[in-house]
C-alpha positions as CSV (number, residue, x, y, z in Angstrom):
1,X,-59.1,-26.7,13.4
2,X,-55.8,-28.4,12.1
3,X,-56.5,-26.2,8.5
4,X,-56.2,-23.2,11.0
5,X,-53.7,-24.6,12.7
6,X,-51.6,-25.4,9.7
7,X,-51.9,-22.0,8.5
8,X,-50.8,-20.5,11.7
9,X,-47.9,-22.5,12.1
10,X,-46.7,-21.8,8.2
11,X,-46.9,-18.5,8.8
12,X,-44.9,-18.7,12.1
13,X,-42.6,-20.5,9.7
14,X,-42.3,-17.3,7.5
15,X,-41.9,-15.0,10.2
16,X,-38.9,-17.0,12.0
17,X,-37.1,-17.3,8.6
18,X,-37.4,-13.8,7.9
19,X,-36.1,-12.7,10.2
20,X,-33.4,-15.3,10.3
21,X,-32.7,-14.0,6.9
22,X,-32.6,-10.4,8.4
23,X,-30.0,-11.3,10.7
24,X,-28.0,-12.9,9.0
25,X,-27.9,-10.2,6.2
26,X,-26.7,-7.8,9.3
27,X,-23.9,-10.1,9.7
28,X,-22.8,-10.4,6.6
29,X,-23.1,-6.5,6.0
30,X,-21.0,-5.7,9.3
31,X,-18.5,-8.6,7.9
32,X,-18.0,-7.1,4.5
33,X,-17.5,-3.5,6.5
34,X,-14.6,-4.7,8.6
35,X,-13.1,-6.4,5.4
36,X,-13.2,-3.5,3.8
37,X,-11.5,-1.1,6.4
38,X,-9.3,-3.6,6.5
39,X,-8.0,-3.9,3.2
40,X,-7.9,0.7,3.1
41,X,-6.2,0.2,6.0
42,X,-3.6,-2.4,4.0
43,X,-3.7,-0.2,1.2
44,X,-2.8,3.3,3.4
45,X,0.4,1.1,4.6
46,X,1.1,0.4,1.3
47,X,1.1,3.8,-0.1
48,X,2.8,5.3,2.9
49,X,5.5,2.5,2.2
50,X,5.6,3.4,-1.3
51,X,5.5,7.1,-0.3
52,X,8.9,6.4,1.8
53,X,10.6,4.8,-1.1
54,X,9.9,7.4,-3.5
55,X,11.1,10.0,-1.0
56,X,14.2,7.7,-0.5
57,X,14.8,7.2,-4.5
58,X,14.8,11.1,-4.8
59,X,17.6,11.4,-2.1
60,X,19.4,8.5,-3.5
61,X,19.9,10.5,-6.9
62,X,20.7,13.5,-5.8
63,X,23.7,11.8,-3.9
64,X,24.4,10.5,-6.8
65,X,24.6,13.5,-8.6
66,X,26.5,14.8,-6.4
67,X,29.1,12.0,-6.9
68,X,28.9,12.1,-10.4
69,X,29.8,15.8,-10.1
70,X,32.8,15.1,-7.5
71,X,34.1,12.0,-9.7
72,X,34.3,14.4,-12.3
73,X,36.4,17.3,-10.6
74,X,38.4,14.5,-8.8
75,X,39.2,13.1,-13.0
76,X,39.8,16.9,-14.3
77,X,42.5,17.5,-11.1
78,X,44.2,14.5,-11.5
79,X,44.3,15.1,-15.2
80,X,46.0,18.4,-14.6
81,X,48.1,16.7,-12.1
82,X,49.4,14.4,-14.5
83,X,50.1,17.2,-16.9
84,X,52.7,18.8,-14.4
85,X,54.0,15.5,-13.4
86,X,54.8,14.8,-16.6
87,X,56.5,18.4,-17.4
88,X,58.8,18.3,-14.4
89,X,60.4,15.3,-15.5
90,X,60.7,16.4,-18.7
């Protein structure tokens, strides 16, 4: 009887850390889920952020060619300006 009794009890052994095993290998799968729509969810931030900037960047240059353009007009007039300035008072 305590063979039989051994036996049973070893077995009730296996079963309990089985399924121990089981559930913890749910928890674990469910924790490494939510870590990883976690960091996509970072990483969508991120390249919505870096999205923003590049949109940004492109305006940026376009005002500054657009001042690059003006400076240049503004140089040419006040070139010619100087021109006639300086043939009136000759």
């Amino acid at each position: 009887m305590t063979v039989e009794l051994g036996i049973v009890v070893a077995i009730l052994g296996l079963v309990v850390s089985y399924l121990g095993y089981q559930l913890n290998k749910s928890k674990s799968i469910k924790t490494d889920s939510r870590d990883t729509a976690e960091v996509r969810s970072e990483l969508g931030y991120i390249r919505k952020g870096v999205d923003d900037i590049r949109i940004d960047l492109k305006a940026n240059e376009k005002n500054i060619a657009h001042l690059s353009e003006r400076v240049t007009r503004v140089e040419e007039s006040s070139k010619q300006a100087h021109k006639r300035i300086d043939n009136m008072e000759n």
